[in-house]
N, C-alpha and C positions, 0 to 999 in steps of 0.2 A: 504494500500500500504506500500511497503517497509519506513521504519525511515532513511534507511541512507544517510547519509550527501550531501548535494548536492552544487551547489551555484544557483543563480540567476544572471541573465542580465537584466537590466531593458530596454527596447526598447524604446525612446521617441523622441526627433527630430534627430535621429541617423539610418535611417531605410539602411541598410546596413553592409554585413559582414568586405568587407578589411577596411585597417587604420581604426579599431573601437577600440581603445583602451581598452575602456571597458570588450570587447568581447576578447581581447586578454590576457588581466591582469587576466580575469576570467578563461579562455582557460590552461592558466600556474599553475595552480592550482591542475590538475590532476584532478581535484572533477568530478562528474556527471554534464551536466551543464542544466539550464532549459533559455530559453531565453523567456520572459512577455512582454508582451505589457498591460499597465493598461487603461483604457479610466475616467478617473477621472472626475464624475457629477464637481464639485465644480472648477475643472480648467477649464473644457470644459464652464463653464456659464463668465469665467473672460477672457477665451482668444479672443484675437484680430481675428482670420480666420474663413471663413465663408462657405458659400457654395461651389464655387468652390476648396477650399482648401481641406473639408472635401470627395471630389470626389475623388482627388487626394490621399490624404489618404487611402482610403479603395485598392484602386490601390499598392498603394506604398505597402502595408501591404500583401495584396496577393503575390506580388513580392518575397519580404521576408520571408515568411514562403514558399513558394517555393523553396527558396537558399538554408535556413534551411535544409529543407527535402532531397534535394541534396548531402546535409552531415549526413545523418541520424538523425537529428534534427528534432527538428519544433516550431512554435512560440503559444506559450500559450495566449491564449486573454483574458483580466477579466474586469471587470467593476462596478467600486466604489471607493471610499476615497484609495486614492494611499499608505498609511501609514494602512492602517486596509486590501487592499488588500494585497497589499506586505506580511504585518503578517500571513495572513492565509496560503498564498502558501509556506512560508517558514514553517510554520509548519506539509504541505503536503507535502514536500519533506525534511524535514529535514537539509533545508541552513538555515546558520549561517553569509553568507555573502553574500551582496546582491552588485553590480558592477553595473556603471552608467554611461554616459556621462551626462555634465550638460548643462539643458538649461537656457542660459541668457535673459529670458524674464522677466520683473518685478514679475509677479504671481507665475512665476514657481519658482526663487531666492526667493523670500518673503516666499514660503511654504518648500523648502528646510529643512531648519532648524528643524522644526517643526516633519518634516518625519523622519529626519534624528536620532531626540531625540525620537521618539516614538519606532524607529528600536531599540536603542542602549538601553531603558529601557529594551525591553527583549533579551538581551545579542545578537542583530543582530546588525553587522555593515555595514555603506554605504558607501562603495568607489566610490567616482564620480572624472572624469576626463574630458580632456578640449578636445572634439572631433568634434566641432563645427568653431572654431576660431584659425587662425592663432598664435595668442597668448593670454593670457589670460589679462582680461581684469585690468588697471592699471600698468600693465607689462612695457608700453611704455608710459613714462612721460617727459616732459618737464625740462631742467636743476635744476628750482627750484622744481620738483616732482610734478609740477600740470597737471592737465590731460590737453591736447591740447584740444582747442579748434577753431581751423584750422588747412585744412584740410591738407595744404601743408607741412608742417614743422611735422606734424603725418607721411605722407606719408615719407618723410626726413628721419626719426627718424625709419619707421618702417623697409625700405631700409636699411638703416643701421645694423639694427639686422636679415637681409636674412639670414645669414649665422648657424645665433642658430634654424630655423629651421630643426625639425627634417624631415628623410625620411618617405613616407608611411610605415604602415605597411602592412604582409599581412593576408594573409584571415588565419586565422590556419588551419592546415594541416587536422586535425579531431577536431570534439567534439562529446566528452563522453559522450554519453545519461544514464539518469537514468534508472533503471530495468523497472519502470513503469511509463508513465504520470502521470499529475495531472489532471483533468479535463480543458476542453477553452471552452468558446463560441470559432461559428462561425464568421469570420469578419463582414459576412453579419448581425450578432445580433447587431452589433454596429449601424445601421441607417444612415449609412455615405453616403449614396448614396442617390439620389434623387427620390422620390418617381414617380415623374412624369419627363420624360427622357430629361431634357432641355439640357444635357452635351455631345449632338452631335458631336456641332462643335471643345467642348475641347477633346471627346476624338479620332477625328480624326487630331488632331495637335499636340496631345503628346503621349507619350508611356511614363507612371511612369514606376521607379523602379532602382536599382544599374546595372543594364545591360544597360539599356538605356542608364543612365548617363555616363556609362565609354566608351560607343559607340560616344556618342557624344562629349564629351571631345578629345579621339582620333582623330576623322574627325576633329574638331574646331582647335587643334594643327598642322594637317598637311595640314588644305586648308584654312584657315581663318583667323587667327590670327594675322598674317605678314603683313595684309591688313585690320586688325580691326582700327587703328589707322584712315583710310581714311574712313571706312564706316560705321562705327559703328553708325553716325547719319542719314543716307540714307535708308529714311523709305521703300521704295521701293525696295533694298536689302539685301537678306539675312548675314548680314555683323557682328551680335551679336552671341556670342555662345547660347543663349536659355538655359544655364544651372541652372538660377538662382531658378527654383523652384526645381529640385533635388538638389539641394545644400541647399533650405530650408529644405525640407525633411529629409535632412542627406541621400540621398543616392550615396553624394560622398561627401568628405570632402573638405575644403580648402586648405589645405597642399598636396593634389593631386590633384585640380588645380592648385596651384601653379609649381608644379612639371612638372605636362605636360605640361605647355605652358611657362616654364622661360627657356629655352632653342630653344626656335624657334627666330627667326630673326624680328624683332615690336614686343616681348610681352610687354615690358614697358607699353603701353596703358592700353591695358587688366590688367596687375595686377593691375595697380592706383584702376579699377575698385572692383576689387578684395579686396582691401584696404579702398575703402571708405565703403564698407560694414562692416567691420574691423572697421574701425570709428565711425561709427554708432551705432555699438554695445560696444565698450567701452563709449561713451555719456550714451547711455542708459542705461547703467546698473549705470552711477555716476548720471545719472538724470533719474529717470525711472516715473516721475510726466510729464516727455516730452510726453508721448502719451495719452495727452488731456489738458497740459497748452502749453504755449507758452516758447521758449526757453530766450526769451528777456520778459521781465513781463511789459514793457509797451504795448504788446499788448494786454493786458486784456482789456486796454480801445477802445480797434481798435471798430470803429462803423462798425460791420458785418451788414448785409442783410439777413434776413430770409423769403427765397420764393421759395416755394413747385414747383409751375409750373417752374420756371427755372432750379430750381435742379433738378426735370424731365428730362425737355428737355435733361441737359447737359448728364445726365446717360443714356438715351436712343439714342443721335446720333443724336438730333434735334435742333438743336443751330443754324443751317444756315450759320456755317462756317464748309465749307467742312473738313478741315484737322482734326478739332476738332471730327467732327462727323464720321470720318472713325476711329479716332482713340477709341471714344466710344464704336464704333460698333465693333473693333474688340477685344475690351475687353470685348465685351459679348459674343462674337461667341465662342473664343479660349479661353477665359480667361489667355490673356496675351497682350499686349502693350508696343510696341515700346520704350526703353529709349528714346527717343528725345520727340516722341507724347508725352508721358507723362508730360515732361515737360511743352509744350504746351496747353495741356489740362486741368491742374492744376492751370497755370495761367490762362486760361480762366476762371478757376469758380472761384477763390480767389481774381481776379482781374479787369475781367471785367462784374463779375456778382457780386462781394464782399460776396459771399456767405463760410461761415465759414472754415476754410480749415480741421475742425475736422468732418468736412460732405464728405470732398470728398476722407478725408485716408480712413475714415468707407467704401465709396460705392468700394476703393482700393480692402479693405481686404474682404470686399464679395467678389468681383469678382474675384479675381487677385488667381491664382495657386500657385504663386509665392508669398503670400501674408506673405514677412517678414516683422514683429514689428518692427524691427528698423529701418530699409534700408525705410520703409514708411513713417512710423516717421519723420526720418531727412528730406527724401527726398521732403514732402509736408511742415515742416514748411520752409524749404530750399527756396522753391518756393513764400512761402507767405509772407517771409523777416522777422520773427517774430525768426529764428533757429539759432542755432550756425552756424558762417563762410556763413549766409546766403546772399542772392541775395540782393542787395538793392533797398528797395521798389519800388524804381521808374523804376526797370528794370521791364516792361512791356511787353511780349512777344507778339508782335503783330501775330493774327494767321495768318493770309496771306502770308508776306513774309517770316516768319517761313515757310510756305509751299511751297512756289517757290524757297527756298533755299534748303529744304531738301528731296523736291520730286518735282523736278521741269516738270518732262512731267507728274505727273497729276498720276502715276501709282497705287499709293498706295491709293489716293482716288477714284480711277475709280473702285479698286478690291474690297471697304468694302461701297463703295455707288454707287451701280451700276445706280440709276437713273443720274446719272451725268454723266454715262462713255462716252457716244456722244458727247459731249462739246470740243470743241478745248483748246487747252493746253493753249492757252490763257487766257481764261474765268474758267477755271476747281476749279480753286481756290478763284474766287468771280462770281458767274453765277447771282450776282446782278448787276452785272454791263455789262454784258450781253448783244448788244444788242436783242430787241425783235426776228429780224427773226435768231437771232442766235439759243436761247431759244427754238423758235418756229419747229427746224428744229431740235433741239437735242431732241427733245419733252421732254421738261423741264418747267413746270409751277407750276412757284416762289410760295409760300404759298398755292402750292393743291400735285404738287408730291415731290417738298422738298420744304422746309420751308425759309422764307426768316428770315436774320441776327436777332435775338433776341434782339440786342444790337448793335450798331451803338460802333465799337470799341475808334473811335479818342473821343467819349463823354465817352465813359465809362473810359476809361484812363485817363480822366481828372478825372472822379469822383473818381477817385482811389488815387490819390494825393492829393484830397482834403478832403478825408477820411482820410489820412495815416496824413496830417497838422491837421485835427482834433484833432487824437487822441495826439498829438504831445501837444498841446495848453490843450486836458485836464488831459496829466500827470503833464505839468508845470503850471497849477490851482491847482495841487490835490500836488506839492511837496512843494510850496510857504506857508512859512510859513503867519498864520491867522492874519487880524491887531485886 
């Protein structure tokens, strides 16, 4: 094939053409352009996302070389050490410059460098730019320049700098193809997809891809967002934008949600949200040991519980507390859950089963579509009181009235555990308390069609305090100096 000169785009958590910096820095160039997607064994074995994610993926990636082609493009697919593929195709097209957004996930930052020196031995350079994040991370620091570590005064400080946001960009007008390809695998050679078709129910919940997101974005600006502020915890309506795993994907940026909903009337809510994601990710990347220690290091000594059958249960919808088990079940249907349930559900297993909370981000990032590193991260040691600007231990989400407060007729658990839907709104959210011809008449029988409570919460709640004074008693054994 032709030598002459081309560049490269590297595609990685950035799967979309507008505000793609990369794509547009490379676009300004005039060069021929080739746009890569690498699928790298050695990162794929270190990253956090799992199956559901990887569904998504292959989704998102057809999306995209679709766009591509729309513009006379198309997206090259390869597969191998990211720094030895990169070399080859640039020496099959003859780029000298390879264009990036960067991802801030610990593995992906830690290997950076490494890629970055192997491009630059043979005279290729890496332009990577920030297409991910609001701002770059360390950007917004505290008076004396330390990073925040709460969230209010980050969110303060991030307000404050709205206005050094730049606008989207847009999509470039053309891109210059090269005279000839280089060779791709097909998406489908990647294995992204499920051998055996469990991703029914996620793939009639979601539509991947940069069309989707910017469809949904628009409708969330112009009929939701004014009224996110009241329902955004009201599991039973539709009251959250749903954007959060295209915006992990990259196939809409932060800085165009911002954009679309800071001009509507309530966005305040919504951005905070948008910002503790933002938070999340500058923590992580100043602590990136946070996705698998504890952000507070005395709970190294926290006396966890390690039991197989209730972590079961809890992943399968079987716990016996309704709200908990709708919301399990519909992180297996759709592979996505509720911000409120999740809250819920995470103290249930961190808190009334004391089961590990680095068991329950893992069964997250399998399931979750939406499965970000950091927004996980925080958000479960957040729950287990162990995180930065976290819950204090003793906030124990009880799940009951959690559920008569946030879905009080019973709706959202009757749509994801139908054996309960008969039951009076009274009973919907403890059917152990029930009486018999209640049960009897909903045909509802406790430990044969759903299961009765695993855990008695007012004793597990004790036990959870006197876990957390535990561990409390053996850091000040382990700090007391020796007689």
């Amino acid at each position: 094939m032709s030598r002459r000169e081309s560049v490269l785009v590297w595609f990685r958590q950035d799967l979309r053409l507008s505000d793609h910096p990369a794509l547009n820095a490379a676009a300004k160039t005039g060069l021929p352009l080739v746009p890569v997607f690498v699928r790298d064994p050695e990162e794929n074995r270190k990253e956090a996302a799992g199956a559901a994610s990887h569904w998504w993926l292959h989704q998102s990636l057809t999306a995209l070389d679709r766009s591509l082609r729309a513009l006379g493009s198309r997206l090259i697919v390869r597969r191998g050490p990211a720094a030895k593929t990169l070399l080859q195709l640039a020496a099959e097209t003859g780029a000298r410059r390879i264009f990036s957004n960067r991802v801030y996930e610990p593995a992906a930052l830690a290997a950076e460098p490494e890629v970055k020196a192997q491009l630059e031995a043979r005279g290729i350079s890496l332009e990577s730019f920030n297409g991910s994040l609001l701002f770059e991370p360390g950007s917004i620091r505290t008076a004396a320049g330390n990073t925040f570590r709460v969230f209010t005064p980050f969110w303060r400080a991030l307000w404050n700098e709205r206005g050094a946001l730049r606008q989207p960009a847009r999509v470039p007008r053309s891109l210059r193809s090269p005279r000839s390809w280089p060779k791709s695998l097909k998406i489908a050679d990647l294995a992204l997809e499920p051998t055996i078709d469990w991703a029914a129910g996620i793939r009639e919940a979601w539509t991947p891809g940069e069309k989707a997101a910017l469809m949904r974005l628009r409708q969330f600006g112009q009929r939701s967002v004014s009224r996110y502020g009241g329902d955004r915890d009201r599991t039973s309506e539709d009251g959250t934008s749903r954007l959060s795993p295209h915006l992990h994907f990259g196939e809409i940026s932060p800085i165009q949600i911002w954009h679309g909903v800071a001009d509507h009337t309530g966005a305040e809510p919504y951005l905070r949200q948008l910002a503790w994601r933002e938070f999340a990710y500058h923590l992580l990347v100043e602590n990136p040991e946070t996705t698998h220690e504890p952000f507070q290091k005395e709970f190294r000594h926290f006396p966890w519980r390690r039991n197989a059958r209730r972590l079961r249960a809890w992943q399968k919808g079987q716990t016996g507390y309704p709200f908990v088990d709708a919301a399990m079940r519909q992180l297996w249907t759709t592979g996505w859950m509720h911000n409120r349930a999740r809250l819920v559900a995470a103290s249930f297993l961190v808190k009334d089963l004391l089961i590990p909370w680095r068991q329950g981000a893992a069964w997250f990032l399998d399931t979750l579509v939406d499965a970000d590193l950091a927004n996980n991260t925080m958000g479960w040691q957040w729950v287990a009181g162990c995180g930065v600007d976290a819950a204090p231990y003793f906030r124990v989400f009880n799940p009951v009235t959690q559920a008569e407060r946030f879905d009080p007729d019973g709706k959202y658990v009757r749509r994801w555990i139908p054996e309960l839907a008969s039951l009076p709104t009274e009973w919907i959210h403890k059917p152990w308390e029930a009486p018999p011809q209640v049960l009897a008449a909903a045909g509802v029988k406790l430990g044969k069609s759903y299961p009765a409570p695993i855990v008695d919460h007012a004793q597990a709640r004790q036990a959870a305090l006197e876990a957390f004074q535990e561990m409390r008693q053996a850091r000040r054994r382990k700090s007391s100096p020796r007689n």
